[in-house]
C-alpha positions in Angstrom: 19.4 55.9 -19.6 20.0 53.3 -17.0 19.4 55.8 -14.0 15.7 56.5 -15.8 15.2 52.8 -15.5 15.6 52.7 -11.9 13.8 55.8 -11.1 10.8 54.1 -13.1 11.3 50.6 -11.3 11.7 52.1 -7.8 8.6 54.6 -8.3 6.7 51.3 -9.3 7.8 49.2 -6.2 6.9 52.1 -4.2 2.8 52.4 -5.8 2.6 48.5 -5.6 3.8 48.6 -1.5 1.6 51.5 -0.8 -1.7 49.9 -2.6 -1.0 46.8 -1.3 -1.2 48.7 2.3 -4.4 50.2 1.5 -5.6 46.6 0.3 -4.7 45.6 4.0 -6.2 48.1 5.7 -9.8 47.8 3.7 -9.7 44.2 4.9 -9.5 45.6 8.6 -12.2 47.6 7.8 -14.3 45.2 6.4 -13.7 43.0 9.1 -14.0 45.2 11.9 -17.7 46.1 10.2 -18.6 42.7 9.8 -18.1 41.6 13.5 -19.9 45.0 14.1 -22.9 44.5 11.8 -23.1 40.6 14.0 -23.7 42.5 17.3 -26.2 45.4 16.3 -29.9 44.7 14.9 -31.9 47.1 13.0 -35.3 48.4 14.2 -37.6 50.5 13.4 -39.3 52.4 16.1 -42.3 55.1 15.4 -41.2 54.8 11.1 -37.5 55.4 12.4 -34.9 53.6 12.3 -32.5 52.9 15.8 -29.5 50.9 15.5 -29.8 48.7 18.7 -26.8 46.6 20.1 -27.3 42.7 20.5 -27.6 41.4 23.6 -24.4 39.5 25.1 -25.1 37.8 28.6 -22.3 39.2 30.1 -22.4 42.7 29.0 -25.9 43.9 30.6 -29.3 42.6 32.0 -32.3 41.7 30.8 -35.0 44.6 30.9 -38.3 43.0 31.0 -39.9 46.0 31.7 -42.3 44.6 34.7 -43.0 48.1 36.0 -44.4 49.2 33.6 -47.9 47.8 34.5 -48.7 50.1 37.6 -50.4 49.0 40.2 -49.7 51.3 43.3 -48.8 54.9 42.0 -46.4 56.9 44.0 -47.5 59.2 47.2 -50.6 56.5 47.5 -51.5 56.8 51.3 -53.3 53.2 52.2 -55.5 52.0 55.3 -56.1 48.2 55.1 -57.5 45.4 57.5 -57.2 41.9 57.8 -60.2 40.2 60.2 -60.9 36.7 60.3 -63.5 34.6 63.0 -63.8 31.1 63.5 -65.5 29.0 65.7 -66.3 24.8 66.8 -68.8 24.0 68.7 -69.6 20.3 69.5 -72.4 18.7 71.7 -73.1 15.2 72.6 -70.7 14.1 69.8 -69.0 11.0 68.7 -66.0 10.6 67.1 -64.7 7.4 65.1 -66.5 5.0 67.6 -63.6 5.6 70.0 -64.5 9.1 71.4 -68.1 9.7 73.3 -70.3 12.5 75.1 -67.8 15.0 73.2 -68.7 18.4 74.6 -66.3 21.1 73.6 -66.7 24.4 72.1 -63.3 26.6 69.9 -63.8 30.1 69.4 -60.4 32.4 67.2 -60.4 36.1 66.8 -58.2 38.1 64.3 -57.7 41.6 63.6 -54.7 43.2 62.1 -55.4 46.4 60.7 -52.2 48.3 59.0 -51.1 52.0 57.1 -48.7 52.0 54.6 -47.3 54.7 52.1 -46.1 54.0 48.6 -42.6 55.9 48.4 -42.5 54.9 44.6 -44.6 53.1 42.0 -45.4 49.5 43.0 -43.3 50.4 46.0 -44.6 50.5 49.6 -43.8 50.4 53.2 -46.0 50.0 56.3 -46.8 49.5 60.0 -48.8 46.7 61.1 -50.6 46.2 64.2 -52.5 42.5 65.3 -54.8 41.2 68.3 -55.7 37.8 68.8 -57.8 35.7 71.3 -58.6 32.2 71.1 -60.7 30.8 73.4 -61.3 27.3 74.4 -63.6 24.9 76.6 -63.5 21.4 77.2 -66.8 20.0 79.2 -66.3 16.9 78.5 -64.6 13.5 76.8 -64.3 9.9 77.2 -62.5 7.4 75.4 -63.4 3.7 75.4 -62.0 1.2 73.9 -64.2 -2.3 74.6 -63.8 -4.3 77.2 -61.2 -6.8 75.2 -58.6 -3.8 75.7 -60.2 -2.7 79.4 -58.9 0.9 79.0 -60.8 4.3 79.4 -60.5 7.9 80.8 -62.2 10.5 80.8 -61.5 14.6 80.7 -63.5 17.4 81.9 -63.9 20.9 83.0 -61.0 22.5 80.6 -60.4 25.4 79.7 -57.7 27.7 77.6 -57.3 31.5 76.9 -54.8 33.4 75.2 -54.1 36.9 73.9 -51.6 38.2 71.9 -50.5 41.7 70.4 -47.9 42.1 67.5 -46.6 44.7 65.9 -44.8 44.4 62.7 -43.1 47.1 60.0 -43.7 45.3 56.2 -42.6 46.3 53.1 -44.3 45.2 49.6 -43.1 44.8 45.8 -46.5 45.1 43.6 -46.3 43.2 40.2 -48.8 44.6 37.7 -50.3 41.5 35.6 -52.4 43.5 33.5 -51.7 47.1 31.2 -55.1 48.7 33.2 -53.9 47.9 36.9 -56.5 45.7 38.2 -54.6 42.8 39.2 -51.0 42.7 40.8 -49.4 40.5 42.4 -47.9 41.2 46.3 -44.4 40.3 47.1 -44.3 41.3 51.0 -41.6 40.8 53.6 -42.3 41.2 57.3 -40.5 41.7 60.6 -42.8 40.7 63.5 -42.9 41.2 66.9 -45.5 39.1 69.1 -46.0 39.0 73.1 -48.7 36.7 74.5 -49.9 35.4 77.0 -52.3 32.5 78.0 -54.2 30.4 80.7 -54.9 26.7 81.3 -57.5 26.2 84.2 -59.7 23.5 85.7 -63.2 23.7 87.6 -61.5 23.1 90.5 -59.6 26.0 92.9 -56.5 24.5 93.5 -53.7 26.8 92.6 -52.0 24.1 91.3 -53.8 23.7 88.7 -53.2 26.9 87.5 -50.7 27.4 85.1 -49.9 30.6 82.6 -47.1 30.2 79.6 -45.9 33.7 78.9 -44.5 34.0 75.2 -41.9 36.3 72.9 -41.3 35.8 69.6 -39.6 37.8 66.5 -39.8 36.8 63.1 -39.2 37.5 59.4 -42.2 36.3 57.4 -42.4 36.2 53.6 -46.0 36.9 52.4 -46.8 36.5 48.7 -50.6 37.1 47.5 -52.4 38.7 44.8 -54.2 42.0 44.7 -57.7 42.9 42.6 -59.3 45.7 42.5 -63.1 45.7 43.2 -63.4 49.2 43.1 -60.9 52.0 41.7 -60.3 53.3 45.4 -60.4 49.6 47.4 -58.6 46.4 46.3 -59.4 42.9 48.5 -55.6 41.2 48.8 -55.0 37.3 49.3 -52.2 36.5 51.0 -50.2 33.5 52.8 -46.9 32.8 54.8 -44.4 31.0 53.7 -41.9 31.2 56.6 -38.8 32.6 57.1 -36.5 33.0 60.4 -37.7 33.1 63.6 -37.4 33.4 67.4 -39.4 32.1 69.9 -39.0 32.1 74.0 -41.6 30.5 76.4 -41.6 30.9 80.3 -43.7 28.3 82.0 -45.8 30.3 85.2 -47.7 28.9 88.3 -50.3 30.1 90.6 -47.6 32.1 92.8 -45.8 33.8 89.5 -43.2 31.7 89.9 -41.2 30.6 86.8 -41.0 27.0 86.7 -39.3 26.7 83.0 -38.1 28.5 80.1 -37.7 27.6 76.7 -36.1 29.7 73.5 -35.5 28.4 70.3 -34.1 29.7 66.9 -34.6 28.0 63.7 -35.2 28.6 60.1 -38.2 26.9 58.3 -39.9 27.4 55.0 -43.3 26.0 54.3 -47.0 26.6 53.1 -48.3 28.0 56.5 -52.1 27.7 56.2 -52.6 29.1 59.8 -51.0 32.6 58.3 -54.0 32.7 55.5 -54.9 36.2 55.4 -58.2 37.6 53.6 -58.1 42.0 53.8 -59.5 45.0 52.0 -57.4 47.9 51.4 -58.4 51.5 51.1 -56.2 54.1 49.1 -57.0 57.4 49.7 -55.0 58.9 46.8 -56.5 57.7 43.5 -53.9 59.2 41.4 -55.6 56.6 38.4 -57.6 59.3 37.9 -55.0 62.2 37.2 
């Protein structure tokens, strides 16, 4: 009789420590599902239903999805030109009761026309190349200032010309900013070259009067601008510098091509430039829109 009893109390010890195991583990469970169920959200795509993990900072980025909007389509070949004209022109002016018998006339010419190829959506690379002549004459200036300060001079028979030729290879990022591909904005980065060359001269024949600056420069411009469409194969782009790193040297020539001074310098400047303001129409010859 008494080896019954402990066979029945032993077997009963043994059910209560293997339930109270099983108790343990369902806890686990449960746990492990509710710290689980805190990191995953529900959602229901196209009447389904997708178990999508939450988002933790520090596991993945953030997918905003910004190419989506296409702007420039893959295998687009594009032509563009930027051309700009300005000119000043004053006769018999005055200026601020200071400056009289002004008689000076400005005159800048831009043309930079460029290729590029887009090697994937909103994606593109290119080849720039740029003239410029600016042209300047002086015929005349004086500057009085009464005869309580008994000071004035006077200039005349001025001029200045200079050319220059760059060539630059570009690459842009295009930012849809709407679902049809209309607009886009243009985030470009550029590495210039630039050789130029101008004149300072006088009326006069003396050759030492004569002096020509030679110049050099390389630089990496950042260009944003915006993009619009005006017709499904052309788009007119708006763009302006914003600096970057440069390089710059500048030899100092007389009459007798003799270098009288040299200067380089290095630096690294960011700023609005509103010299660099750049107004072009581009062409793309592939319309894959229409595919």
């Amino acid at each position: 009789m008494r080896r019954i009893i402990l066979l029945i109390v032993a077997t009963t010890l043994s059910m209560m420590v293997a339930h109270a195991q099983e108790v343990g583990n369902g806890a686990v469970i449960a746990r492990d599902a509710v710290v689980a169920g805190a990191n995953t959200a529900v959602e229901a795509v196209d009447g389904d239903v997708a178990v999508k993990s939450k988002f933790l900072p520090m596991r993945r980025r953030i997918d905003r999805h910004i190419d989506l909007n296409k702007f420039v389509y893959k295998g687009e070949v594009m032509l563009g030109l930027t051309a700009s004209h300005g000119s000043i022109k004053a006769t018999d002016s005055d200026l601020m009761l200071l400056f009289d018998d002004i008689n000076l006339g400005f005159k800048l010419t831009t043309v930079k026309p460029f290729i590029a190829y887009a090697y994937r959506n909103n994606r593109s690379v290119g080849m720039r190349f740029g003239y410029e002549l600016m042209k300047g004459d002086l015929g005349n200036i004086s500057l009085n200032l009464g005869s309580a300060a008994d000071l004035s001079f006077g200039l005349s028979d001025l001029g200045l010309r200079s050319e220059s030729y760059s060539w630059s290879v570009f690459h842009r990022n295009y930012i849809g900013l709407d679902r049809r591909g209309i607009i886009g904005a243009i985030l470009e980065t550029e590495l210039l070259f630039k050789t130029g060359r101008s004149k300072n001269f006088t009326s006069t024949t003396d050759p030492e009067t004569q002096l020509t600056t030679r110049t050099f420069s390389t630089k990496l411009n950042f260009n944003p601008g915006v993009a619009v469409y005006v017709f499904p194969e052309v788009c007119v782009t708006v763009s302006v510098g914003i600096g970057g790193l440069y390089y710059n040297t500048t030899q100092l020539i007389d009459a007798y091509d003799t270098i009288q001074g040299r200067r380089d310098r290095t630096g690294l400047q960011f700023k609005l430039n509103i010299a660099n303001f750049q107004i072009g129409v581009v062409a793309h010859l592939w319309n894959k829109k229409r595919d």
